[in-house]
C-alpha positions in Angstrom: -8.7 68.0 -202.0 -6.1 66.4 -203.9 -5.8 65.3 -207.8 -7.4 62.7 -209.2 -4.2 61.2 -210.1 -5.0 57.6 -209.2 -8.3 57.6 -211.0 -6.2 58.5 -214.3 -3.5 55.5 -213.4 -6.7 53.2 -212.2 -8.3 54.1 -216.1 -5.6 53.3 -218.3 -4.5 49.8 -216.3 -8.3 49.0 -216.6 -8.4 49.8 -220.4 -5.2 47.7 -220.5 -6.8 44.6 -219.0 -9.9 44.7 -221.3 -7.3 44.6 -224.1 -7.7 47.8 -226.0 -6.4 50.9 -225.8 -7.7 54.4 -223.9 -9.8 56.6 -225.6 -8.5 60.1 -225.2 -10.3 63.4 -226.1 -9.1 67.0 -226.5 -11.5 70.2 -226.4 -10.5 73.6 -225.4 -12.3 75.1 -222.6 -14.4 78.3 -223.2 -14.9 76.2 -227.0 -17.7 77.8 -228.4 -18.6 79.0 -224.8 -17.4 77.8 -221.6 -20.9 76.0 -221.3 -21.1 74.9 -224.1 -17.6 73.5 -223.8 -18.5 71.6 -220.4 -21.5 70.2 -222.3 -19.6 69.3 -225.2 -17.2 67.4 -222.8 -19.5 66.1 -221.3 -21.3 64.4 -224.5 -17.8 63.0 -225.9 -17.8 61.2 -221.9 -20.8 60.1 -222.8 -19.9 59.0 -226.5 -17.4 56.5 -225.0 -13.7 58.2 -224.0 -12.2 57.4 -221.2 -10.0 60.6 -220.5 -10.9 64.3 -221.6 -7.5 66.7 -222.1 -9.0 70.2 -221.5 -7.2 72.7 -223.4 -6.1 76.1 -221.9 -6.3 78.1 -224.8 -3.3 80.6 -225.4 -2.7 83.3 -228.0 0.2 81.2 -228.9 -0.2 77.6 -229.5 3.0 76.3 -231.0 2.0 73.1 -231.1 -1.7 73.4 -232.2 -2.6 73.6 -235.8 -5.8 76.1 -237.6 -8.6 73.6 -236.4 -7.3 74.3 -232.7 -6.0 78.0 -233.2 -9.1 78.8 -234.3 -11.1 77.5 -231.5 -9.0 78.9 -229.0 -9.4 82.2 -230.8 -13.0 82.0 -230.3 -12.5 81.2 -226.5 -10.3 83.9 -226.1 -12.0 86.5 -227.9 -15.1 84.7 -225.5 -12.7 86.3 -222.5 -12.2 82.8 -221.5 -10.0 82.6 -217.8 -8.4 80.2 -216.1 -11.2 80.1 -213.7 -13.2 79.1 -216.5 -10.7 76.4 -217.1 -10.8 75.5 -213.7 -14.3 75.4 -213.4 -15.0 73.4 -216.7 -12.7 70.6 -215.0 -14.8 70.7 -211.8 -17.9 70.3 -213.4 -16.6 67.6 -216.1 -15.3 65.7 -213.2 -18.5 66.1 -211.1 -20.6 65.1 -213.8 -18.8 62.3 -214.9 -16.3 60.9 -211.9 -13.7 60.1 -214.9 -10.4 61.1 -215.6 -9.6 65.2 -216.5 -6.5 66.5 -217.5 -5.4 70.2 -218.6 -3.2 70.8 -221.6 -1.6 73.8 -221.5 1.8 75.7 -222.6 4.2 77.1 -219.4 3.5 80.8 -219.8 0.2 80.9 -218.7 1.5 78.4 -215.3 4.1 80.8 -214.6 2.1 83.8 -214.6 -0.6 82.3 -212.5 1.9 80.7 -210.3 2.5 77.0 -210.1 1.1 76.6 -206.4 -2.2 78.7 -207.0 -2.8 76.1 -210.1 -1.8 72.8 -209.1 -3.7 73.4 -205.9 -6.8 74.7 -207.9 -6.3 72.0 -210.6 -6.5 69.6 -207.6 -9.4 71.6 -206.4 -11.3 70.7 -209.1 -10.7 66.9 -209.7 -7.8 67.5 -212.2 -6.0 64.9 -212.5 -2.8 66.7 -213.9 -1.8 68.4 -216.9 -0.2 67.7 -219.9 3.1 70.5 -220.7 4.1 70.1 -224.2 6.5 72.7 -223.8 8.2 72.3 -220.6 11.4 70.9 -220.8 12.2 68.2 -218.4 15.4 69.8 -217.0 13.3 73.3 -216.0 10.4 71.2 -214.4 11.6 70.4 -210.8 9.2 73.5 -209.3 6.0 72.0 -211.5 6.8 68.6 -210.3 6.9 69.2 -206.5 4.2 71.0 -206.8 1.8 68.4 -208.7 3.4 65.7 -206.9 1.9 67.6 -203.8 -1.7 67.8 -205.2 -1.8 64.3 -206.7 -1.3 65.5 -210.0 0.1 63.9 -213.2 2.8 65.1 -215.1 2.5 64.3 -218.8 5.5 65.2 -221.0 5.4 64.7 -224.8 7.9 62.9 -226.7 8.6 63.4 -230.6 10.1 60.8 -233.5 13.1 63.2 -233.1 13.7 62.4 -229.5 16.9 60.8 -228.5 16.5 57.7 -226.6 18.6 59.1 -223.8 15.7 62.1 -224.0 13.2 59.4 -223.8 14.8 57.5 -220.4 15.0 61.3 -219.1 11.0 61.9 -219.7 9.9 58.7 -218.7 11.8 59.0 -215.1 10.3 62.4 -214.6 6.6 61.6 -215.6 4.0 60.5 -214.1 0.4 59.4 -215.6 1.6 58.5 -219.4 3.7 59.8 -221.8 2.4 62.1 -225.2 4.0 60.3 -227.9 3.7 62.8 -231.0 3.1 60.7 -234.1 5.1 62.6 -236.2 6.8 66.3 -236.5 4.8 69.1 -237.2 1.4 70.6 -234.9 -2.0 69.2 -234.6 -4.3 68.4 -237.2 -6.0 65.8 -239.2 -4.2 63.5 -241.7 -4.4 60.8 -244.1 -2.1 58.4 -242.4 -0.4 58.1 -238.8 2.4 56.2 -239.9 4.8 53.9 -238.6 7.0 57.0 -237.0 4.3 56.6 -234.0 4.8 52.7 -233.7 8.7 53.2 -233.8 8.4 55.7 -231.4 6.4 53.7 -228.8 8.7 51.1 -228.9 11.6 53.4 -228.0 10.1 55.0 -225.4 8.4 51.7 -224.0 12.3 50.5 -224.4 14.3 53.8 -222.4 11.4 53.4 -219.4 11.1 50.5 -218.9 11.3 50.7 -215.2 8.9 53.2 -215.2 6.3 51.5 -216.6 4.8 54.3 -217.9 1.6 54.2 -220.4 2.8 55.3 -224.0 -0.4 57.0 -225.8 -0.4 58.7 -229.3 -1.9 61.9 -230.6 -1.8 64.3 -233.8 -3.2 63.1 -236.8 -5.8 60.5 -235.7 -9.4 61.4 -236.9 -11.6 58.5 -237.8 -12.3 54.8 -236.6 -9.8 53.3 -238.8 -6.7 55.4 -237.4 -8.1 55.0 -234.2 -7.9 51.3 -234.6 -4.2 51.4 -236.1 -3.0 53.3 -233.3 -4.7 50.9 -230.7 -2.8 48.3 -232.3 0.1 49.4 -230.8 -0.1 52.5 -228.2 -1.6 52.4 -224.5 -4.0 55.5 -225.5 -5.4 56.8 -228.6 -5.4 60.6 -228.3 -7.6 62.8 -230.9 -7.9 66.5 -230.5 -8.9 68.3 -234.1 -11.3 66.0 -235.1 -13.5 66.7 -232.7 -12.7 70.6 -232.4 -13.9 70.4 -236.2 -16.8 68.7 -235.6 -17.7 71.9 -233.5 -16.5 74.0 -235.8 -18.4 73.1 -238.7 -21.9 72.0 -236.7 -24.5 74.7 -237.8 -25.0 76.0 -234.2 -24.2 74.7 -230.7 -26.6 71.7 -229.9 -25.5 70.1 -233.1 -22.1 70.5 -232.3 -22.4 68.7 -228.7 -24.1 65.9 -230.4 -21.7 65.6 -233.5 -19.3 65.0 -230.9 -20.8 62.1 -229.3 -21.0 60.9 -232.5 -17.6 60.8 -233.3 -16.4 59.4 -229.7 -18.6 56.8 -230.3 -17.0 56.1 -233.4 -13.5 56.1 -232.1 -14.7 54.1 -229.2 -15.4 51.1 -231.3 -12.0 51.9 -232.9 -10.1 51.4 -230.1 -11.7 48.0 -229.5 -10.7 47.5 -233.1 -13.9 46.9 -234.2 -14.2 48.6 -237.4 
């Protein structure tokens, strides 16, 4: 079976014709359980995004910040697996025929070995992952493989990036490109900024001939950010706020629910109408 890259390519293009931007979610697999992570995936598909990222969760997330580090505690304390990964893509993608990515840091890849996952990922629907720290120079072996398996490759992009960085990320890529909103890891804030819009239009600007979908994560939480971000990004990507929502439910059913809540909210925020 190969990747589901297409379907990802087809969702964003379609978002893009109705005029709004793509509604992107992030949960970690095995987040509270790895049931109750496929359900809670499941329920944010259901509460209006378009793409789910499935987190791999690793004992160090340099990226993530406390709402996400302690989630993927609680999956890995759980014994979570990469099967379990793998198998709360399938059943995502089964349930729901949309888009499903993996976010995940290199180690865990390179251990595993890159042909056993992409063709697994594949396997199971995926349709790529998203590598925040892979550098573009070291990714020829990841890239022939997921090019093989019909899998994305998603790099992310920070306001620190150089534009001649950019034009280098945007050739290699495939999918869309993780613009960072700003320096630092993932969590809630008050205020996205215009570091994400100026960093859009940069990348937008260095691949140009790629073509390549621009969406924007860290830091979006609500409706109102949602709709900012819209204003000016291909995708609107929002992990914490919905790992919190988890977090702070008073067991598992209200968590799944508080979820769809919240993607419903953000949903109308992407169509700006808040």
């Amino acid at each position: 079976m190969s990747g589901t890259i297409k379907l990802l390519s087809d969702t964003l293009a379609a978002t893009k014709a109705e005029g709004r931007a793509a509604l992107i979610a992030y949960l970690p697999a095995g987040f509270p359980t790895v049931d109750g992570g496929i359900e809670a995936i499941k329920a944010v598909f259901d509460g209006g995004a378009d793409i789910v990222e499935v987190g791999l969760p690793h004992s160090d997330p340099v990226l993530d910040g406390p709402v996400i580090q302690t989630a993927d505690d609680i999956a890995l304390r759980g014994g979570v697996k990469i099967a379990d990964v793998m198998r709360t893509v399938k059943e995502a993608y089964e349930a729901t025929r949309k888009p499903v990515l993996v976010m995940t840091y290199w180690n865990p890849i390179d251990r595993y070995g890159v042909e056993r996952f992409t063709a697994e990922l594949a396997e199971a629907g995926g349709a790529g992952c998203i590598l925040p720290d892979l550098p573009v120079q070291e990714s020829a072996l990841w890239r022939e493989h997921a090019d093989k398996h019909g899998l994305a490759t998603v790099f992310v992009v920070a306001p620190s990036s150089r534009d001649a960085r950019l034009a280098e990320i945007t050739a290699a890529g495939s999918g869309f490109v993780y613009a960072a909103s700003l320096m630092g890891v993932t969590g809630t804030r008050e205020s996205v900024g215009a570091q994400a819009q100026d960093l859009v239009e940069r990348t937008r600007a260095a691949g140009a001939g790629a073509d390549l979908p621009v969406c924007v994560g860290l830091g979006v939480s609500d409706a109102r950010q949602a709709a900012e971000v819209a204003g000016f990004a291909d995708g609107v990507i929002v992990g914490s706020a919905f790992v919190k929502r988890m977090l702070d439910a008073p067991d598992d059913k209200s968590g799944v629910e508080g979820v769809r809540e919240l993607a419903g909210e953000l949903a109308k925020g992407v169509r700006r109408q808040v």
